[in-house]
C-alpha positions as CSV (number, residue, x, y, z in Angstrom):
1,X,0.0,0.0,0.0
2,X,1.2,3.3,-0.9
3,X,0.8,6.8,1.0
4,X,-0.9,9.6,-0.2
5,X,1.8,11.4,-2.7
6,X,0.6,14.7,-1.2
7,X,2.9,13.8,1.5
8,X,5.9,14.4,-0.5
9,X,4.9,18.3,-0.7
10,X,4.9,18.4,3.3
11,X,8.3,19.6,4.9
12,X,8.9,20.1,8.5
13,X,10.6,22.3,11.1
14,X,13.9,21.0,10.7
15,X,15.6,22.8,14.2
16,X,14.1,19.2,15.6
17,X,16.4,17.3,13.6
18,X,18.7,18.9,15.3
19,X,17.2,18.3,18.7
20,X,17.8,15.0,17.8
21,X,21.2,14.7,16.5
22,X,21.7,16.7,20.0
23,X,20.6,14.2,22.1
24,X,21.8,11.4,20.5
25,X,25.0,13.3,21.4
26,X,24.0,13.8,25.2
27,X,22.7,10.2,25.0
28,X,26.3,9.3,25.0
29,X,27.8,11.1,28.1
30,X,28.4,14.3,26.7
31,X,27.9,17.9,27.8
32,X,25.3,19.8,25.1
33,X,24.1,23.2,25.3
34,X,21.0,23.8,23.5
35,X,20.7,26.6,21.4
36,X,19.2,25.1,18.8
37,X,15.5,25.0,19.8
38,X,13.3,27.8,20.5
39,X,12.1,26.7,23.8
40,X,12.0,28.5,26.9
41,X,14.0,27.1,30.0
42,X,11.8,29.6,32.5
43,X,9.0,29.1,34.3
44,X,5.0,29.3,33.5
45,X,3.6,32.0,35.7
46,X,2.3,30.5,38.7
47,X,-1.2,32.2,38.3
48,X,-1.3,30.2,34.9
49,X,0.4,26.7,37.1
50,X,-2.3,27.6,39.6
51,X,-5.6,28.5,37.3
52,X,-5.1,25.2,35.2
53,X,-4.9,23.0,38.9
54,X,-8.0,25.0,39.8
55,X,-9.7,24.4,36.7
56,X,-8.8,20.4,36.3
57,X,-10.2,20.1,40.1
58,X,-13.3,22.3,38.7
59,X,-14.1,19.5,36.4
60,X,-13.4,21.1,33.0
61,X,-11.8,18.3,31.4
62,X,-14.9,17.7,28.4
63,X,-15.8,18.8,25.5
64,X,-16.2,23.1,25.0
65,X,-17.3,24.9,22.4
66,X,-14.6,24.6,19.0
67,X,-13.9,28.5,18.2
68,X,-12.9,28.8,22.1
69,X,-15.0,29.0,25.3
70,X,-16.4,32.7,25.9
71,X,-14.4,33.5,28.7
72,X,-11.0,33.3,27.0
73,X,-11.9,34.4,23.7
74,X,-13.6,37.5,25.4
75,X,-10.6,38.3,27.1
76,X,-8.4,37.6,24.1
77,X,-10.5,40.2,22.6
78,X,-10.2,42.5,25.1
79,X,-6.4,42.1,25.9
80,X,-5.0,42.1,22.4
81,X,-7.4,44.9,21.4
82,X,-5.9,47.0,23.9
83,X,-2.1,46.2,22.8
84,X,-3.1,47.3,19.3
85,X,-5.3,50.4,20.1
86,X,-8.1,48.3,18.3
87,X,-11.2,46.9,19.4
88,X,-12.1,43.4,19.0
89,X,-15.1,41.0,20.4
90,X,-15.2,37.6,21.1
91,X,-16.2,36.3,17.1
92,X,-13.2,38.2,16.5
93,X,-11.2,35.2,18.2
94,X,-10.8,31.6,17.0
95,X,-8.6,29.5,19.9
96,X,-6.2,27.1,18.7
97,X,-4.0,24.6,19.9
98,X,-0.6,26.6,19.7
99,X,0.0,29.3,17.0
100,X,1.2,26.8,14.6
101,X,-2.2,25.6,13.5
102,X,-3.2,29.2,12.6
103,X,-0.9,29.0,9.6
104,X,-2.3,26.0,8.1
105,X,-5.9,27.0,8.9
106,X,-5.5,30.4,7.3
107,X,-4.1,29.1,4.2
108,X,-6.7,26.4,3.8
109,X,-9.3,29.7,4.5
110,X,-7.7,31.8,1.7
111,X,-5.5,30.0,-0.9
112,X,-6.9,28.0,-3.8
113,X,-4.3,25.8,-5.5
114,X,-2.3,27.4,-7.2
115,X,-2.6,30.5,-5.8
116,X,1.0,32.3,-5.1
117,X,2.1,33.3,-1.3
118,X,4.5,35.8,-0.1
119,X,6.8,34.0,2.9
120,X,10.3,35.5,4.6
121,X,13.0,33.9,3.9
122,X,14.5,33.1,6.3
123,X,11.6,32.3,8.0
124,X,9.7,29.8,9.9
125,X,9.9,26.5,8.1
126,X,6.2,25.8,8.4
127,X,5.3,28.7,6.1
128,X,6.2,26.8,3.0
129,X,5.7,23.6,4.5
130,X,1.8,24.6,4.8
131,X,1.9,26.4,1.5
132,X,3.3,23.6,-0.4
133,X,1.4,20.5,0.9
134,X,-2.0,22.5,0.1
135,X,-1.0,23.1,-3.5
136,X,0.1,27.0,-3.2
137,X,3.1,28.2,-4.8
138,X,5.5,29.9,-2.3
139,X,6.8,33.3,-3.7
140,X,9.8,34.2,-1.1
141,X,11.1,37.4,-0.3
142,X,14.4,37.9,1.7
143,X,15.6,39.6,4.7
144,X,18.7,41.2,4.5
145,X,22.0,42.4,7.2
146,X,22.5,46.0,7.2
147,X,24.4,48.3,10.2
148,X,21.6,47.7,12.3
149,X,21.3,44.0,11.5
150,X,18.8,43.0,9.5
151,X,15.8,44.2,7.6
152,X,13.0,43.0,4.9
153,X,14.2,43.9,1.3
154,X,11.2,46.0,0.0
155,X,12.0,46.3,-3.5
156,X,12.2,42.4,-3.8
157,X,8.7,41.7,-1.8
158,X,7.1,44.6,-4.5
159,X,8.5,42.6,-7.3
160,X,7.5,39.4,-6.2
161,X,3.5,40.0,-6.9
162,X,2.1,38.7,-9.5
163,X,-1.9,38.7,-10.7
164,X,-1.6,35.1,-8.9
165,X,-0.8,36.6,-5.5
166,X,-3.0,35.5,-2.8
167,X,-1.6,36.4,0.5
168,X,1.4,37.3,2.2
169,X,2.7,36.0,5.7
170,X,4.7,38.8,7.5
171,X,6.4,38.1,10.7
172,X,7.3,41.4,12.6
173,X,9.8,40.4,15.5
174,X,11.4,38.1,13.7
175,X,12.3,34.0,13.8
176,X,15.2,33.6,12.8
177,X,17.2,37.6,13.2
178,X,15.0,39.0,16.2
179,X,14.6,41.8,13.6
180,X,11.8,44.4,14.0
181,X,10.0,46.7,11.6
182,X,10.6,50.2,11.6
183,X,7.0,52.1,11.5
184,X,8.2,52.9,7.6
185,X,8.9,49.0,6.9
186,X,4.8,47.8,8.2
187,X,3.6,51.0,6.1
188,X,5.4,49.6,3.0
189,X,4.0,45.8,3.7
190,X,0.5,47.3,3.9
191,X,0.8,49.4,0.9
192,X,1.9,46.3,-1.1
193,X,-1.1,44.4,0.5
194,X,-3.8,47.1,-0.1
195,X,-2.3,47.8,-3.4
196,X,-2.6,44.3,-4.6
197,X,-5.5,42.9,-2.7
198,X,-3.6,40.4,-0.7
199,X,-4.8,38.6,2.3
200,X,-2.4,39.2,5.4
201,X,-1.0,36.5,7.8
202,X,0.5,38.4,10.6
203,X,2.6,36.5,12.9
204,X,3.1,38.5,16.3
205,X,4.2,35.4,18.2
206,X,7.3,37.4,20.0
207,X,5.4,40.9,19.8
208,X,5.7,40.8,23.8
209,X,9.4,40.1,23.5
210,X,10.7,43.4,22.6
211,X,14.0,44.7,24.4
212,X,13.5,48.0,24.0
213,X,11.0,50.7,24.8
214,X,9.3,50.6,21.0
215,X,5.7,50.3,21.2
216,X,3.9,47.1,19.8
217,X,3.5,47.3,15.7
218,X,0.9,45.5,14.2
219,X,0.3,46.0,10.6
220,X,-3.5,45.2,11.3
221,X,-3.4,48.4,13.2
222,X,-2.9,50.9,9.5
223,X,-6.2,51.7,7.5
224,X,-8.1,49.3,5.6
225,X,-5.8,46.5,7.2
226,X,-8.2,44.9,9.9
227,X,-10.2,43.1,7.2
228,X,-7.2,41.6,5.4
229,X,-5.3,40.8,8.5
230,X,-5.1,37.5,10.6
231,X,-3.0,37.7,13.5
232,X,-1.4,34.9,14.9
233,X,-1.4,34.8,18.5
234,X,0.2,32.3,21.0
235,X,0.7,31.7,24.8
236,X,4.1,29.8,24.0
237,X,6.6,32.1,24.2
238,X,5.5,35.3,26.1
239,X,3.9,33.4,29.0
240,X,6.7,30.3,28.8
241,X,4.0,27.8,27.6
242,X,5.2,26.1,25.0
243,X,4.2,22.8,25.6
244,X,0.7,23.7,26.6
245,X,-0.3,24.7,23.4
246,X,-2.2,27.1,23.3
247,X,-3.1,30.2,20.5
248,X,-5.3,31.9,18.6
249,X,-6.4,33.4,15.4
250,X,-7.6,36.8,15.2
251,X,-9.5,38.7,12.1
252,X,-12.2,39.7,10.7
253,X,-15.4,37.4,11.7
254,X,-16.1,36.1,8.4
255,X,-12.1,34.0,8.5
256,X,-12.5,33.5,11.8
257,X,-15.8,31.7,11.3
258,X,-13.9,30.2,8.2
259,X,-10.6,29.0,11.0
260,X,-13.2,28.1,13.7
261,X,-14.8,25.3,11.1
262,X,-11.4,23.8,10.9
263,X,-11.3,23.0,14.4
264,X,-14.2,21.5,14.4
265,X,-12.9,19.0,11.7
266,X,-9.4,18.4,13.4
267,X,-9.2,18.7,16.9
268,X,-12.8,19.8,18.1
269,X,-11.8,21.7,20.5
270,X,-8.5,22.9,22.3
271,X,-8.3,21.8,26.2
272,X,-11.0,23.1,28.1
273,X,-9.4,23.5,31.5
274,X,-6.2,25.3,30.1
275,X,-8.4,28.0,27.9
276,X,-10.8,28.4,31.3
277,X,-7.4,28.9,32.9
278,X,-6.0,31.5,30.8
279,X,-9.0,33.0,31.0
280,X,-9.2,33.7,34.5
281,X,-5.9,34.7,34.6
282,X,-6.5,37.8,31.9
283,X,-9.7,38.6,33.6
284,X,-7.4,39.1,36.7
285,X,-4.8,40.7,36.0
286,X,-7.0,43.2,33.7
287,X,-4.5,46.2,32.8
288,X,-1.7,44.9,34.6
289,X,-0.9,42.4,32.3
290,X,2.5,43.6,31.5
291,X,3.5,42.7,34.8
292,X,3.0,39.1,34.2
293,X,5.3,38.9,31.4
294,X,7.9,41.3,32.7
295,X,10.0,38.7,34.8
296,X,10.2,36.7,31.9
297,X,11.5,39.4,29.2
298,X,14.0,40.8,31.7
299,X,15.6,37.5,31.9
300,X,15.7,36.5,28.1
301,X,17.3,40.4,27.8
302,X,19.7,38.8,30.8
303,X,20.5,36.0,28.5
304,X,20.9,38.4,25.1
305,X,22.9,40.7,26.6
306,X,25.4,38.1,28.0
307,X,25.5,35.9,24.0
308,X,25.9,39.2,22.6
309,X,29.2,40.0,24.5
310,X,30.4,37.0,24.6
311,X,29.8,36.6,20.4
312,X,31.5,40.1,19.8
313,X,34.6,38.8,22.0
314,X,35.4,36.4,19.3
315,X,36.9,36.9,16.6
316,X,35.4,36.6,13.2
317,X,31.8,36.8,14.8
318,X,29.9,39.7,14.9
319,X,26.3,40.3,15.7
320,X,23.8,43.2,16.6
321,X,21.5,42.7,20.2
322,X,18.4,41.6,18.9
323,X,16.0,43.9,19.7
324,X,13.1,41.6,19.9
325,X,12.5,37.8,19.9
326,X,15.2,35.0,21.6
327,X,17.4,34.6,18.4
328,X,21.0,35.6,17.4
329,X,21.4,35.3,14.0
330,X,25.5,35.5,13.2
331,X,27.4,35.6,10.1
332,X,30.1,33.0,10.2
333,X,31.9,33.9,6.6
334,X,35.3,33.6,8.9
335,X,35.4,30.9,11.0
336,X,34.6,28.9,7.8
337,X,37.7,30.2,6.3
338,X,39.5,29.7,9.7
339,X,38.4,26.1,10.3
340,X,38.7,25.2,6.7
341,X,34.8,23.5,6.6
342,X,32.6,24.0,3.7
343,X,29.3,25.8,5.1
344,X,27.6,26.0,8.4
345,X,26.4,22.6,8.5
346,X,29.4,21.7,8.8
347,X,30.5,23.9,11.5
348,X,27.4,23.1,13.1
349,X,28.6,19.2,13.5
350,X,32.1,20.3,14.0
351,X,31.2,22.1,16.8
352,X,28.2,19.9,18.5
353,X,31.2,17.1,18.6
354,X,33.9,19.2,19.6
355,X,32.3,21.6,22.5
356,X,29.3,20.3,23.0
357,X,27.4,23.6,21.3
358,X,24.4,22.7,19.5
359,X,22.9,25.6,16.7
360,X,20.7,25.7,14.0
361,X,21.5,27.3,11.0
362,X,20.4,29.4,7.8
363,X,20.0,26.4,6.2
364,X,17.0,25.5,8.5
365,X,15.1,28.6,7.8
366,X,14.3,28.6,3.8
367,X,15.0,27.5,0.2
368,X,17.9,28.6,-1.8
369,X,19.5,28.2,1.9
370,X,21.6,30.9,4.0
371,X,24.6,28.5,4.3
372,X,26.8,31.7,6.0
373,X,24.5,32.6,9.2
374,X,23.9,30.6,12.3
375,X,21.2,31.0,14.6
376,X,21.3,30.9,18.5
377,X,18.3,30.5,20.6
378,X,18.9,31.8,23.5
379,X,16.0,31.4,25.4
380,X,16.9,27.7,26.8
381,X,20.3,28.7,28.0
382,X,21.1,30.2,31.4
383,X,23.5,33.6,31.7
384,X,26.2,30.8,33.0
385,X,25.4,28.0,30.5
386,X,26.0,31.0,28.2
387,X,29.3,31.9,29.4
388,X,30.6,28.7,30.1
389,X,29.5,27.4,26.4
390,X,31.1,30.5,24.7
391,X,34.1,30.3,26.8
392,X,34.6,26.6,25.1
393,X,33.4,27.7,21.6
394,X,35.8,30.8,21.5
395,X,38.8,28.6,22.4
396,X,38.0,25.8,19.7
397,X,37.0,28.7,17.0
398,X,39.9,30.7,17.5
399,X,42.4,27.7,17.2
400,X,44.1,27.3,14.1
């Protein structure tokens, strides 16, 4: 019996295959640190810990309604609204399990096959992934270094459209480069989106992990964008949750209505006592919110601050502090020449077996791959783990 050839279109998020060759490595006695996976070595908020023991002893552990259960989808509303000077209600809110699914879900909502969709490059993985196995044609457009580290390359997303155009995924506070968009860059993005009639897939997943004092930017927020725009929200990173799982899509109520049949047909629903929990927890904190998340952010700028030192301080690296996301993303042009390897896969063996150092890199993030830039996660290291690991790397990169 064969499987369905449909399957041969479906990629995957390769920083896994990494987690494996990792601890395969760690499986034999050795010492790993693990930069390669976005995952957060911090703590859920207790109030979240405590909400979801409340509301598994409360009983809600059935069936709840698909799009989301009132209370969490009316704070949703209410919450993210608020961050974007926008209002939303509840049929404004479709709750998922985890961003991730919001990406397949919008696509199946908006693209016909055939269709052609704008994705970064580099970018998440899943974006083409989704785009190919549904019989789309990804259409990529590039981020590129400059003084400040890296930014979107307008002229090449402009050029890209064509009449076949359906949609374009933009992902402010970026995966891999922890870029953000100047207010001119979203303007430009929405100009090419209103201009062409394109359907909008913004991902905010880090837009509460921002460094600095910049305000959140949402490109839903410009004029005439609200009705084109699906934001993908999730609890994973900003709250430490994620292996929870648990999201949302939020739009215009005719594609959320659209996303909200999906569930119905894949998963049902999303837990019950975890979205009751969340729930309660927004409803509680109200406009103090920020305080929640502050704890975590100061210690992922901890951990930034102390990679970004310690990268500078060897020679042949240099990098920019992120100013938003958990991701350093570092040319390596001369440590190839130094260590006489080929491209960053290689380095990225070389070094897993030599110091224990485990990275994804530009490879992992698109086609026509970045084989010149690694990428270091560096929210599942601590500020020692960090020193200790570059101490090692610096010494084995710098030998000749």
């Amino acid at each position: 019996m064969q499987l369905a050839r449909q399957l041969e279109r479906l990629g995957t998020e390769t920083a896994f295959a990494v987690s494996d060759m990792a601890a395969a490595w760690a499986a034999g006695g050795n010492r790993v640190f693990a930069f390669h996976l976005g995952d957060i070595k911090l703590p859920t908020p207790r109030p979240i810990v405590e909400a979801a023991a409340r509301a598994m002893d409360g009983g809600y552990s059935g069936y709840c309604p698909g799009p989301g259960v009132p209370l969490l989808r009316e704070q949703l509303a209410r919450v993210l609204g608020a961050e974007r000077g926008m209002e939303y209600a509840a049929e404004n809110i479709s709750v998922q399990p985890g961003g991730k699914p919001v990406i397949g879900k919008f696509l199946a909502s908006v693209m016909n096959p055939g269709d052609e969709v704008l994705y970064p490059v580099p970018g998440f993985p899943i974006y083409r992934s989704q785009i190919d196995y549904q019989g789309g044609v990804g259409v990529p457009y590039h981020y590129r270094p400059n003084a400040d580290g890296f930014a979107l390359d307008l002229d090449e997303l402009r050029d890209a459209v064509t009449p076949k155009t359906r949609a374009l995924i933009y992902n402010n506070h970026h995966n891999p480069t922890g870029a953000s968009a100047s207010d001119d860059e979203i303007a430009a993005v929405a100009a090419v989106a209103a201009k062409h009639d394109l359907w909008v897939l913004a991902d905010e997943a880090y837009s509460n992990i921002r460094f600095d004092d910049s305000p959140l930017r949402s490109i839903a927020q410009l004029p005439g964008m609200r009705e084109r725009t699906v934001i993908l929200f999730t609890c994973s990173k900003q709250f430490a949750m994620t292996g929870w799982r648990l999201g949302a899509a939020v739009g215009d109520a005719k594609i959320i209505a659209a996303i909200s049949k999906f569930n119905t047909n894949i998963e049902s629903c999303t837990a019950h006592f975890l979205q009751q929990a969340v729930g309660e927890v927004l409803r509680e904190a109200g406009d103090d919110l920020p305080a929640l998340i502050a704890p975590l952010v100061d210690a992922l700028r901890e951990r930034r601050d102390a990679l970004t030192d310690a990268l500078n301080g060897i020679d042949g690296v240099h990098v920019t502090a992120p100013p938003s996301a958990f991701y350093s993303y570092a040319g390596i042009d001369a440590i190839l020449r130094r260590k006489n390897l080929p491209d960053a896969d290689a380095l990225m063996r070389a070094s897993l077996h030599e110091t224990g150092l485990s990275f994804c890199t530009g490879a992992h993030f698109g086609e026509a791959p970045d084989t010149r830039h690694i990428r270091f996660a560096f929210s599942s290291v601590s500020v020692d783990d960090i020193r200790e690991s570059m101490a090692g790397w610096k010494r084995w990169v710098e030998a000749r």
